[in-house]
C-alpha positions as CSV (number, residue, x, y, z in Angstrom):
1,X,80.4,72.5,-148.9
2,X,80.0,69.9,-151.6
3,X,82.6,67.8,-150.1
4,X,81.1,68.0,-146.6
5,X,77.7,66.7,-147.9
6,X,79.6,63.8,-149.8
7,X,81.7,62.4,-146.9
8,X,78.3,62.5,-145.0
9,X,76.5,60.6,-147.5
10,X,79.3,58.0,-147.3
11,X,79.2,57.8,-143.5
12,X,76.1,57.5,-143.4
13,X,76.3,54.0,-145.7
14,X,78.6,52.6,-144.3
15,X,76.9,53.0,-140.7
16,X,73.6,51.2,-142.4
17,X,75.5,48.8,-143.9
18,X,76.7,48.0,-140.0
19,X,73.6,47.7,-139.0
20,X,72.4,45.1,-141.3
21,X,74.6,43.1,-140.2
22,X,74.5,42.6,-136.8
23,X,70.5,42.2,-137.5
24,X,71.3,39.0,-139.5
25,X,73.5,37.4,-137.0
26,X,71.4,38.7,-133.6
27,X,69.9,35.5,-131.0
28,X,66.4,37.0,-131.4
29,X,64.7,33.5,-132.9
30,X,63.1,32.1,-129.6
31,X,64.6,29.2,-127.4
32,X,63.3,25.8,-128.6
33,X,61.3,24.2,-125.2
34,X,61.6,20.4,-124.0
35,X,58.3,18.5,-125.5
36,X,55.7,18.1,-122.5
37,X,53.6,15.8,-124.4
38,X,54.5,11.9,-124.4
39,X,55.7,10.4,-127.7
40,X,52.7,8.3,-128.8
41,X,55.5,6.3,-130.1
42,X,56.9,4.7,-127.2
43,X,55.3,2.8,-124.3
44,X,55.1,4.5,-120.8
45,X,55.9,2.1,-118.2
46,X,55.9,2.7,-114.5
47,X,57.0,-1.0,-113.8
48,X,60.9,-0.7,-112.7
49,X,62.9,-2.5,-115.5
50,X,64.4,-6.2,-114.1
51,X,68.2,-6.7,-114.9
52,X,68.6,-10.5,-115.2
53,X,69.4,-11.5,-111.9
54,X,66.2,-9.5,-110.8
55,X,64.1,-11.8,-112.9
56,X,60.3,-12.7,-111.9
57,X,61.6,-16.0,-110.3
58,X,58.4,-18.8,-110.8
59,X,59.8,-21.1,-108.4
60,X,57.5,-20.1,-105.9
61,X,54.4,-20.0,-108.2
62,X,55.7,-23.6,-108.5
63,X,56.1,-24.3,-105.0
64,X,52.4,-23.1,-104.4
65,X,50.6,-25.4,-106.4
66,X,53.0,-28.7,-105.4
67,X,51.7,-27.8,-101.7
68,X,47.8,-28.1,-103.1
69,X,48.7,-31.7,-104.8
70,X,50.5,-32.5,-101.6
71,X,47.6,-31.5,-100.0
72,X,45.0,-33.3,-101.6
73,X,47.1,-36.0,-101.6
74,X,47.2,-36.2,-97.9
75,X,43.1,-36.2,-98.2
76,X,43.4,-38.9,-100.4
77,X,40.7,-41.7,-99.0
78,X,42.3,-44.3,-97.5
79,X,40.3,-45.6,-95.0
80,X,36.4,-46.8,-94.0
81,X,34.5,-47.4,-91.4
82,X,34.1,-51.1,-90.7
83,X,30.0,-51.5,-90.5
84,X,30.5,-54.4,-88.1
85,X,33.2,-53.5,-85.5
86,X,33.0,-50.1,-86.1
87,X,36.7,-49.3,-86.2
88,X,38.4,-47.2,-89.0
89,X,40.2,-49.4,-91.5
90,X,42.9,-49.1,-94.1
91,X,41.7,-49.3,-98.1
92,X,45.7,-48.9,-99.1
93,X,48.4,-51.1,-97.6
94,X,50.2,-48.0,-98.2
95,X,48.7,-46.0,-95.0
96,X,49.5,-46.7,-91.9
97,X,47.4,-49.2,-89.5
98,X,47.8,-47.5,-86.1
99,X,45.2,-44.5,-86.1
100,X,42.3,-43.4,-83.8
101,X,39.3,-41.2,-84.8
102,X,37.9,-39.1,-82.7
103,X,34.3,-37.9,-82.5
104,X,32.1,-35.1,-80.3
105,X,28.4,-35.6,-80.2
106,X,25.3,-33.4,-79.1
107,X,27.5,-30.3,-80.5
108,X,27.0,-27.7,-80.4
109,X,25.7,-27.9,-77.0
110,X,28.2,-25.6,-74.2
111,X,31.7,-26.3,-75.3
112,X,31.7,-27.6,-78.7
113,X,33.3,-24.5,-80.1
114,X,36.2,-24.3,-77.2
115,X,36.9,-27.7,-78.1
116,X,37.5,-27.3,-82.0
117,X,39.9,-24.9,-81.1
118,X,41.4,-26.7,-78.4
119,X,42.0,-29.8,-81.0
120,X,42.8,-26.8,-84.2
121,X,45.5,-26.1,-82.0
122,X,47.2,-29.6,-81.1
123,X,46.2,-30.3,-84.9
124,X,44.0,-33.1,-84.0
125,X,41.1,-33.2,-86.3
126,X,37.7,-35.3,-85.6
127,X,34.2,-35.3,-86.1
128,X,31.5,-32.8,-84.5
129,X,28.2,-34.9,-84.5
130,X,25.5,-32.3,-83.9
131,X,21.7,-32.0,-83.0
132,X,19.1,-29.3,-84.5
133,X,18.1,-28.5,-81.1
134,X,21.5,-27.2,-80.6
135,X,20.9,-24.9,-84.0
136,X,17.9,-22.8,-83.2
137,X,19.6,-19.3,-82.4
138,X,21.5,-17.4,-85.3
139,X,24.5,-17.7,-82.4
140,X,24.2,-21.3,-82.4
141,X,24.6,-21.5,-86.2
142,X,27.2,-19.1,-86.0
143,X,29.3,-21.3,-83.6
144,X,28.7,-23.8,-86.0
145,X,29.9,-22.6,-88.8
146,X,33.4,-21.3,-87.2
147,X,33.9,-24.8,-86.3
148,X,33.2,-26.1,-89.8
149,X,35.7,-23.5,-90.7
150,X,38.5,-24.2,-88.3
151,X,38.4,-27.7,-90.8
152,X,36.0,-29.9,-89.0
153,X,33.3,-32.0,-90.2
154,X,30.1,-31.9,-89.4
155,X,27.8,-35.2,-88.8
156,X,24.5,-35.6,-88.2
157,X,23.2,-36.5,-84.8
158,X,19.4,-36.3,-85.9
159,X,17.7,-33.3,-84.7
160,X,16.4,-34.0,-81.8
161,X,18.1,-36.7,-80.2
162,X,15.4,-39.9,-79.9
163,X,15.5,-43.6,-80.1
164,X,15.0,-44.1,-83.4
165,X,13.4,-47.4,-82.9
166,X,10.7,-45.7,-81.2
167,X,9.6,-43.7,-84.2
168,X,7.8,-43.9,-87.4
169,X,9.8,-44.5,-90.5
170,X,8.0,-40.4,-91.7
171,X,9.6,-39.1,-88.1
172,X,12.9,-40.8,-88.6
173,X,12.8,-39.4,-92.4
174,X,12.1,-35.5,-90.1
175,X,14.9,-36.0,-87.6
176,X,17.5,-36.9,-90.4
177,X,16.9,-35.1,-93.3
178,X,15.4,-31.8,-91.7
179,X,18.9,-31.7,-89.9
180,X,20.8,-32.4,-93.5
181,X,18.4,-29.4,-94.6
182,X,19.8,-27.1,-91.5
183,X,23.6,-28.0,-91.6
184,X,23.9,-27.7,-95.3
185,X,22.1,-24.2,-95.1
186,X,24.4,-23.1,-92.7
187,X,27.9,-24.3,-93.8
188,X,26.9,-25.4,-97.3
189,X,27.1,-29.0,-97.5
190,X,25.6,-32.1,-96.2
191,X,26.8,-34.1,-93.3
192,X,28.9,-37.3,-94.8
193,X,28.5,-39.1,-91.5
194,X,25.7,-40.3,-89.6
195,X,25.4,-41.3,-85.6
196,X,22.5,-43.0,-84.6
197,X,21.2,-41.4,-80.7
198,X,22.7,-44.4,-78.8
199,X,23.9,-46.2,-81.2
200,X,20.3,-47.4,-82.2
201,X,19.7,-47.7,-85.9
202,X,16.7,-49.5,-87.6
203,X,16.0,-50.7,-90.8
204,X,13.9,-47.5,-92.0
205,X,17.2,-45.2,-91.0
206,X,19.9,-47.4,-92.3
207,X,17.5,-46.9,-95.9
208,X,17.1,-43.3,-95.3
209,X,21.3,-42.7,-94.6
210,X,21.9,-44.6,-97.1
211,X,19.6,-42.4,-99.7
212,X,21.1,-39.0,-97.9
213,X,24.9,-40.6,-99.0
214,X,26.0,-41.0,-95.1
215,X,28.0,-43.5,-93.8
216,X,26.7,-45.0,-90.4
217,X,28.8,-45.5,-87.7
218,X,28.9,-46.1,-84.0
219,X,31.7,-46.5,-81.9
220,X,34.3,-48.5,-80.5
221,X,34.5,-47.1,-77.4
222,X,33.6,-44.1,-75.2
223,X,33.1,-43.1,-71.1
224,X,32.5,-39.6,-70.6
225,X,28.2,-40.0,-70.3
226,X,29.0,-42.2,-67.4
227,X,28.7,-40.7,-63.7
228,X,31.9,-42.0,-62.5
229,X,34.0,-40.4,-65.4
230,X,32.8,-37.1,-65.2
231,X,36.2,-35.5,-64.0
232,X,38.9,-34.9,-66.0
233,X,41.9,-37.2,-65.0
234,X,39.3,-40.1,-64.9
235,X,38.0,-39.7,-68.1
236,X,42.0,-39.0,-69.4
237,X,42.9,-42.4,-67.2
238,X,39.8,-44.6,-68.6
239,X,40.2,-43.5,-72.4
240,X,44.1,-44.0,-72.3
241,X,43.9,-47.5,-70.6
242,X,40.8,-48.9,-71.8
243,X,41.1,-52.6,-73.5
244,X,38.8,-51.3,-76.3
245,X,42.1,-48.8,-77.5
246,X,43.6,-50.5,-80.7
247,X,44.1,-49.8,-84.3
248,X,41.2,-48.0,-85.9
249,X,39.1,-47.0,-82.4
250,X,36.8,-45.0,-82.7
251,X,36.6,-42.8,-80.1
252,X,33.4,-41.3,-78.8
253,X,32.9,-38.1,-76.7
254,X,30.6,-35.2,-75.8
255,X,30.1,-31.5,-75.6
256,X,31.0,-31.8,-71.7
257,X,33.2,-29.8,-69.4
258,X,35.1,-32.7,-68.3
259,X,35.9,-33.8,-71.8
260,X,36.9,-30.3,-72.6
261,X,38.8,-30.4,-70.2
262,X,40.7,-33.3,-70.7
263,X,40.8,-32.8,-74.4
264,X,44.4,-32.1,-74.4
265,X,45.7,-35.2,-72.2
266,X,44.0,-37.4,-74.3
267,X,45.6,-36.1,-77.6
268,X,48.5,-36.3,-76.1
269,X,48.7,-39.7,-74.4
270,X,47.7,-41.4,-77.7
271,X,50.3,-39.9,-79.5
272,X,52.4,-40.9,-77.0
273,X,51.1,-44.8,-77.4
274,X,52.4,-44.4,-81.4
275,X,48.4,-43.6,-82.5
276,X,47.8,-41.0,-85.4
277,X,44.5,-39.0,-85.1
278,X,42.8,-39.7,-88.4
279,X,41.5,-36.8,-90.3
280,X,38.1,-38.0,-91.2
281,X,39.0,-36.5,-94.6
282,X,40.6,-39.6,-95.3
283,X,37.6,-42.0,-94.9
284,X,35.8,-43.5,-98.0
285,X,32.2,-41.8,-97.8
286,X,28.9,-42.6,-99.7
287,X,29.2,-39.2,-101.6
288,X,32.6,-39.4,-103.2
């Protein structure tokens, strides 16, 4: 009996002995997770990482602002308006001679904004000379301003249209500077230019242009007011062929159907005779 009870007894160490073992080796200890939280330590960057040849290339950061120089320079002044003969001359031997400068008066009357985009598209820039009475509806203003945006000037035709010479120097003072007043509150800045209503200036005007930093200017030649040139391929024939057509003209026109009309031909046919439209960008102004 005694021996039963011993052999039990040593059973029953050796089974806890076992036991404690396998408790120290067991996988109980549990799994270690992947950190969800950024490391403070290192940047986050969304940006996709450039291999060498995938390098920011600043060429055409470059390339952009050499087309802004080029682009003043081609606004570079170069010519003025001859106070005498009225034609567009050259201030640098470096420029070319053979231009013509075309001008629209009484804008914006029916056509003025057809014909700005008419001349955007053959890239033929001018002048639109324009009267306040054409100004008096916000659409009027607003056709106004799209022209000054499609890259035109904008000249002043006084506001009303009258013979100068038959008004006070206080109403010529009114029709010119009440129209500076209007234009620059619409497209935000003053006309440069300034075109007497036919071609009649006076003492008191030339003082008062001069004060608002215009240049004056006339014409050198010009058809479509008169009755027998009010159709298209007349007015194309007379402006093409007329004697008055040389280096510097300056060509006059008006917010007409007929010269809308033949707006295209006449581009056309002085290129053709070796004439450059003049951007009026280019001439020497009182405010510059």
């Amino acid at each position: 009996m005694m021996e039963l009870k011993v052999k039990q007894l040593i059973l029953f160490f050796f089974a806890a002995l076992l036991l404690l073992g396998c408790a120290s080796n067991g996988t109980d200890e549990a799994p270690e997770l992947p950190n969800e939280e950024p490391d403070d330590s290192e940047e986050v960057s969304l940006a996709p990482e450039l291999d060498e040849d995938d390098s920011i290339d600043n060429d055409a950061e470059d390339e952009e602002i050499d087309s802004a120089a080029n682009l003043e320079e081609e606004f570079e002044m170069n010519y003025e308006v001859n106070q005498v003969t009225w034609t567009v001359e050259p201030i640098n031997e470096e420029v070319t001679e053979q231009v013509v400068l075309l001008t629209i008066d009484d804008a914006p009357d029916k056509h003025a904004l057809e014909m700005a985009q008419v001349l955007a598209d053959l890239d033929a820039p001018a002048i639109f000379f324009v009267n306040g009475h054409f100004l008096q509806t916000e659409d009027q203003r607003q056709v106004l301003k799209q022209i000054f945006d499609l890259g035109f000037m904008i000249g002043n035709h006084t506001y009303s249209h009258p013979n100068l010479n038959e008004l006070t120097e206080e109403e010529q003072r009114k029709e010119i500077v009440e129209l500076n007043n209007l234009v620059e509150d619409i497209i935000g800045e003053r006309p440069k230019f300034f075109r007497a209503p036919f071609g009649v200036n006076t003492d008191s005007s030339n003082q008062i242009v001069e004060e608002e930093n215009m240049v004056k200017m006339n014409w050198t030649q010009g058809h479509d007011w008169e009755a027998e040139y009010q159709d298209k391929d007349a007015l194309v024939n007379a402006t093409l062929s007329a004697p008055e057509l040389r280096n510097g003209a300056n060509l006059l026109m008006h917010d007409r159907t007929w010269t809308y009309e033949a707006l295209p031909e006449i581009v056309e046919g002085l290129r053709e005779q070796g004439y450059k439209i003049i951007n009026p960008k280019q001439i020497q102004t009182l405010a510059n």
